[in-house]
N, C-alpha and C positions, 0 to 999 in steps of 0.2 A: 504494500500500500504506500502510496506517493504522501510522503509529510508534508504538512503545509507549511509557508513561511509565515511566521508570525502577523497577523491583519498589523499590528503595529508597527510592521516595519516594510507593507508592501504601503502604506503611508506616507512614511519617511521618504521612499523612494521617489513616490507619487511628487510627493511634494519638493521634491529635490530637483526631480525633472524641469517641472513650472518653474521652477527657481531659476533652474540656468538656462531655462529660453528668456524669460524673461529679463535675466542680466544681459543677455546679449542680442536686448531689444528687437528679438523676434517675434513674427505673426506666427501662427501656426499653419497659415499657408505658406508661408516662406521654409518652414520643416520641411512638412511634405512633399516639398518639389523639389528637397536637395536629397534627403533620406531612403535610399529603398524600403519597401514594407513597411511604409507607413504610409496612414489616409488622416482625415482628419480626423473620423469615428475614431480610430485606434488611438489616433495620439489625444486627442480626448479622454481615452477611456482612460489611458496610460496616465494622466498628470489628475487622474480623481480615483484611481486604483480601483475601477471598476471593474477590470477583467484581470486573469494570473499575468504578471508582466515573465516574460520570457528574456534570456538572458543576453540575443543575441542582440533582439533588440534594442534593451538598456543602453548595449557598450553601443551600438551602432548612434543613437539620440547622445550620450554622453559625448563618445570619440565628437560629433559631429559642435557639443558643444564646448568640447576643449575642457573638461572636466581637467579636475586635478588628479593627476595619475593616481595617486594613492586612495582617494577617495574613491575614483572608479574600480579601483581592484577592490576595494570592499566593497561596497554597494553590487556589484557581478557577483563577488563570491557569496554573497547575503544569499541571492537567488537562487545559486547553483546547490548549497549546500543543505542534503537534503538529511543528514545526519540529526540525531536525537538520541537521548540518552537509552542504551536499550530497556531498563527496565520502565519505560514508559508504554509499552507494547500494551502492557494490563489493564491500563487504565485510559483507553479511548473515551469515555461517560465525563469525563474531567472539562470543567470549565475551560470553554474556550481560550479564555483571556488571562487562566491560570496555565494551560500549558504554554501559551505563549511566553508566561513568565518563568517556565522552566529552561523555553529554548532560549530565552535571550540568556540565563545564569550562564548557561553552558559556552556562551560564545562571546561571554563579557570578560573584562580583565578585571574590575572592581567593582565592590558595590558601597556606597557609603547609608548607611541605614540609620534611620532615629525612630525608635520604638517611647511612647508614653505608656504605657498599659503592660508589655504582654513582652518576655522572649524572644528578640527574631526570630522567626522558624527556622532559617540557617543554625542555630543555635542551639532546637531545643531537644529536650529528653523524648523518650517515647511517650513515658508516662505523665510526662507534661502536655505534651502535644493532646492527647486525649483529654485531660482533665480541659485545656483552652477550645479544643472544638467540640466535645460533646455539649458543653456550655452555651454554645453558638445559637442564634435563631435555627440554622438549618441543621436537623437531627440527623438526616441521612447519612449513610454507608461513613461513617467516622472510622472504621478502621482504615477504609480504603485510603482516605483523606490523612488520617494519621500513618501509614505506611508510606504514601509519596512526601508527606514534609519529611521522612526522615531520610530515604532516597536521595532528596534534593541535598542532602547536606557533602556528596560527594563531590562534590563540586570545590569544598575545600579542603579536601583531601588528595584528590588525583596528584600522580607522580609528573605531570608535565603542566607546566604554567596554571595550579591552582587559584581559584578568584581572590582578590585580594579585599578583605570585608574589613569596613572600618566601620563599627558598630558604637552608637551611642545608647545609651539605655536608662532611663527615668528611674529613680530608683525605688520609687512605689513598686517597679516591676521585681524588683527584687524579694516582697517580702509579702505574697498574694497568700492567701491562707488555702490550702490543700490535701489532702491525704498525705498521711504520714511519708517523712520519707521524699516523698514528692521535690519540695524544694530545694530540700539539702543537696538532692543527687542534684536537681536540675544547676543549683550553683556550683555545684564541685565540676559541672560539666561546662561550664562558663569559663571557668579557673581555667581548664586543660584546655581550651578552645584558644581561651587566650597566650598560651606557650609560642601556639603555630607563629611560626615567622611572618606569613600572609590574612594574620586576624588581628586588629587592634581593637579593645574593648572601652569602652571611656562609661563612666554614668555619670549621670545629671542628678546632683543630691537635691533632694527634695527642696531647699533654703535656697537653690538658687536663684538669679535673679532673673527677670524678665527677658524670655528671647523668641527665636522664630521657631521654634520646637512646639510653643504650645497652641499654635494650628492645629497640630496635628499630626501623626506617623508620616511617613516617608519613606522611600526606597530610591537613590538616584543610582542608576547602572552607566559604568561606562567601557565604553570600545575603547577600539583600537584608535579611530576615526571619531574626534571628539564631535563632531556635527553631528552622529548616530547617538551621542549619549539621551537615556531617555530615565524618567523621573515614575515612578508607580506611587498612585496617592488611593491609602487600601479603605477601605469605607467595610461597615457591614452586610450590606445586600449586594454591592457591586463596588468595583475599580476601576481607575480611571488613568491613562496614560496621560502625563506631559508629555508633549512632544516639540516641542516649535524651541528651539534653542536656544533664543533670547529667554523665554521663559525655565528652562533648564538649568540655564544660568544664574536665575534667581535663586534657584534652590540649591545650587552650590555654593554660591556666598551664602545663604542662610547655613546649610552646613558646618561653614566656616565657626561662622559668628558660634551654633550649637559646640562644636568641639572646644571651641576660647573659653566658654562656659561653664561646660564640663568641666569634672577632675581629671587629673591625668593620669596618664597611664597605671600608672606606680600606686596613686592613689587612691585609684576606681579595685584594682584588685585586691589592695588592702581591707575595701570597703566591704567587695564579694564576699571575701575570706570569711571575714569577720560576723557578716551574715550566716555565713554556712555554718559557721563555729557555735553561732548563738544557737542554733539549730539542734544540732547534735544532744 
């Protein structure tokens, strides 16, 4: 079965396209008449992602727009690459716009995360993951849903360019009351998480002061090709991509400003520790 490319990033492309005819103040009839296989319908469909964009013809509208090399070899290999984690096989019934968040982890180099409430899921235990979504509005197949967040977490573990996760975390989420046991492991597994070379942990103490965090949760992923980085804002009935890059941009200086905020490294684990410790 042919994998789709993420709708969030046949988007991206979409809009990438319109971008650079329009930087180089073209009609779409002026396309047309230079481009093979393309019509107006098509290249229409193409810069509103209406139809699957094929790869040949991507590079063929790029090339023709003088694209930035490097940007066009990602955005071609976006399309080409039809790879996915295999234990994803199981779970075809999976939120659309959840697996697309599986396939962009796998093909991101970093994520920078700001959690108020809850363990990133990249983070969490089995038997946390369970106790945060059986809790959920939606009762349904929770183990299934609990078996792929823990799946997901290979991502920072793989032996070749694992994702690089800069995690901030509220420290209410630190001390959620649960079944025995529950939290201690879920800290002690924070602790170990944070050892990896490729995982920095920060929390945000309670007393802190005012910043862009208490919007709300956060997810910003970034490529290789900072123009593809893209922003996940998690809601409880549905999620929402940033996508438009000035706007992505906001939520990395907000980032910023969250990690100044936070304790530091040094200080956030001492914090965990001590948590886990009171536990015990």
């Amino acid at each position: 079965m042919a994998v789709a490319v993420p709708a969030v990033r046949y988007r991206r492309i979409a809009a990438e396209l319109r971008r650079l005819r329009e930087l180089k103040n073209l009609s779409a009839e002026e396309v047309v008449a230079q481009v093979d296989g393309v019509n107006l319908v098509k290249l229409s469909r193409y810069e509103n992602a209406r139809v699957q964009l094929k790869p040949d013809v991507v590079r063929a509208l790029l090339d023709f727009y003088e694209c930035d090399e490097e940007l066009k070899e990602v955005l071609v290999e976006i399309l080409r690459d039809k790879r996915r984690p295999g234990w994803m096989a199981a779970y075809e019934q999976l939120n659309p716009l959840y697996t697309d968040l599986i396939r962009l982890e796998e093909t991101a180099v970093g994520n920078k995360s700001y959690e108020s409430a809850y363990i990133p899921g990249l983070l969490q235990t089995r038997h946390y993951a369970h106790a945060i979504i059986s809790s959920g509005v939606v009762k349904t197949s929770v183990e299934e849903r609990v078996e792929v967040r823990i799946n997901r977490q290979s991502v920072l573990t793989r032996p070749e360019n694992p994702l690089k996760l800069w995690a901030v975390i509220h420290e209410s989420a630190l001390t959620m009351s649960a079944a025995p046991g529950v939290m201690t492991d879920q800290l002690d597994k924070l602790l170990q998480f944070g050892k990896l070379p490729n995982v920095k942990i920060q929390v945000m103490p309670a007393m802190a002061p005012p910043h862009p965090g208490m919007t709300g949760p956060f997810a910003l992923l970034e490529f290789r090709q900072r123009d593809l980085d893209l922003v996940l804002l998690s809601g409880m009935l549905s999620s929402d991509w940033v996508e438009d890059p000035n706007h992505v941009d906001v939520y990395r200086a907000a980032f910023d400003e969250i990690m100044a905020t936070a304790l530091d490294l040094d200080q956030s684990f001492h914090l965990i520790a001590e948590k886990r410790d009171q536990l015990k």
